[in-house]
C-alpha positions in Angstrom: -1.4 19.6 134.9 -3.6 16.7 136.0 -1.7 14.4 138.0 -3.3 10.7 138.7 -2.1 8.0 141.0 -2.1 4.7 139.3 -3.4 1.4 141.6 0.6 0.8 141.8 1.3 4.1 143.6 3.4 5.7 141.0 2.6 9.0 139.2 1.6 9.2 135.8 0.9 12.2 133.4 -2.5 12.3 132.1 -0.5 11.9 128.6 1.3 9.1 129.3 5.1 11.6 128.9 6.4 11.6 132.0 9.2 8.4 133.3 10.0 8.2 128.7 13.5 8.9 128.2 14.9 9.7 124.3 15.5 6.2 123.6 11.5 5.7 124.1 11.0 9.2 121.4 13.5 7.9 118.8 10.9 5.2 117.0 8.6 8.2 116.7 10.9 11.2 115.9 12.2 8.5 113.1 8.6 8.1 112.1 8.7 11.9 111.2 12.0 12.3 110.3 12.2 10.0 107.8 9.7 10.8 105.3 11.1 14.9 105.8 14.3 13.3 104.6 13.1 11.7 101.7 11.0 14.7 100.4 13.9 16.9 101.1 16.7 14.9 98.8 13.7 14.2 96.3 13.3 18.2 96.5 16.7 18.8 96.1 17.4 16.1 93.4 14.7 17.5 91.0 16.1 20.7 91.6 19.5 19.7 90.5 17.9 18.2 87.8 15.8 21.7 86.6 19.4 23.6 86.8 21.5 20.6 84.9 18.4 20.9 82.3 18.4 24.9 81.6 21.9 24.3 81.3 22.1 21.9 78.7 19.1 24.3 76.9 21.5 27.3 76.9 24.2 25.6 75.4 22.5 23.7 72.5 20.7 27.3 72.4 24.5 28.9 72.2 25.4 26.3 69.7 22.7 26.7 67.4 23.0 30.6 67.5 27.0 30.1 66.3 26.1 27.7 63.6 23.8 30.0 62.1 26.2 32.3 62.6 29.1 30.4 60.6 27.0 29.8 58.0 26.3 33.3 57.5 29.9 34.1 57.2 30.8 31.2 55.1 27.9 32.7 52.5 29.5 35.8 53.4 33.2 34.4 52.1 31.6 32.8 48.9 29.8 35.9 47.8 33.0 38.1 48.5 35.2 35.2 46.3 32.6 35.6 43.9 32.6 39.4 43.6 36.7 39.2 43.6 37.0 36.5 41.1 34.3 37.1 38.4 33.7 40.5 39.0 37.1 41.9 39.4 36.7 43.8 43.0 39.9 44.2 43.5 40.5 46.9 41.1 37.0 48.7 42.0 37.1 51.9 43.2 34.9 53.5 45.9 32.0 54.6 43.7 32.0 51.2 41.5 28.5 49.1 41.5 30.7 46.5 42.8 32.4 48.3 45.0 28.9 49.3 46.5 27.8 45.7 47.1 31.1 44.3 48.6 30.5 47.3 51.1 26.6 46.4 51.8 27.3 43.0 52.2 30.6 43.9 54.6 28.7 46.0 56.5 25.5 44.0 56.8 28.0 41.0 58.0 29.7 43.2 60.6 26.6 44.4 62.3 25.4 40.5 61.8 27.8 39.1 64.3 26.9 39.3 67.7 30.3 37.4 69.2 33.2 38.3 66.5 35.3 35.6 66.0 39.1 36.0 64.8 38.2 35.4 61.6 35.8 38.1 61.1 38.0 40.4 62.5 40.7 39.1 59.6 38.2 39.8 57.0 37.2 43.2 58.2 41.1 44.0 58.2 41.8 42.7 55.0 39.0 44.4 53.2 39.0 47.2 54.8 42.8 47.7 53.6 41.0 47.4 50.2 38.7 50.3 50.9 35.0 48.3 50.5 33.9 49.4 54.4 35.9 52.9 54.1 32.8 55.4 54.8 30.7 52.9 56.4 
């Protein structure tokens, strides 16, 4: 380390460090700091944001995917009504044409729900006490 001797007999660094106490460091730490705090909260704001965002995609994804879903089981229901009302499923028997389709269309149904609700579950009970998924 090069020392000097100023004109007024004290000693100096040749930086200019030595005699500066914290107080004398805090403008420029506070320079530094400052601008590392305001990246860091912009950083972790805008990652907040990117989490809060996927998110929000899932569940409108989620939502979607059950809305298609109920409205493949309410086309379900109405084709079923419409196979026990006009064309007499109930008293079908297992190798009937209609018996056939109510059992496609059950089937088909079943392996169509990924999350099966309560209702589907009712519907498989109650036709399968009528025999149109019996063998499937």
């Amino acid at each position: 380390m090069v020392v000097e001797i100023m004109g007024d007999g004290e000693r100096h660094s040749r930086w200019g460090f030595r005699g500066k106490t914290v107080w004398d460091w805090l403008p420029i730490l506070g320079t530094f700091a400052i601008p590392l705090v305001i990246f860091a909260g912009t950083w972790w704001i805008t990652s907040q944001q990117g989490k809060i965002e996927d998110q929000r995609a899932q569940a409108e994804r989620e939502i979607e995917e059950q809305r298609a879903q109920d409205t493949a089981l309410q086309a379900y229901l109405a084709q079923m009504s419409q196979l026990m009302l006009q064309e007499d499923l109930r008293s079908s028997e297992e190798g009937d044409t209609i018996f056939a389709i109510a059992h496609a269309r059950t089937t088909a149904m079943i392996k169509k729900r990924q999350r099966p609700t309560r209702l589907s579950y009712k519907i498989f009970y109650v036709l399968h006490e009528r025999r149109p998924c019996a063998g499937g």
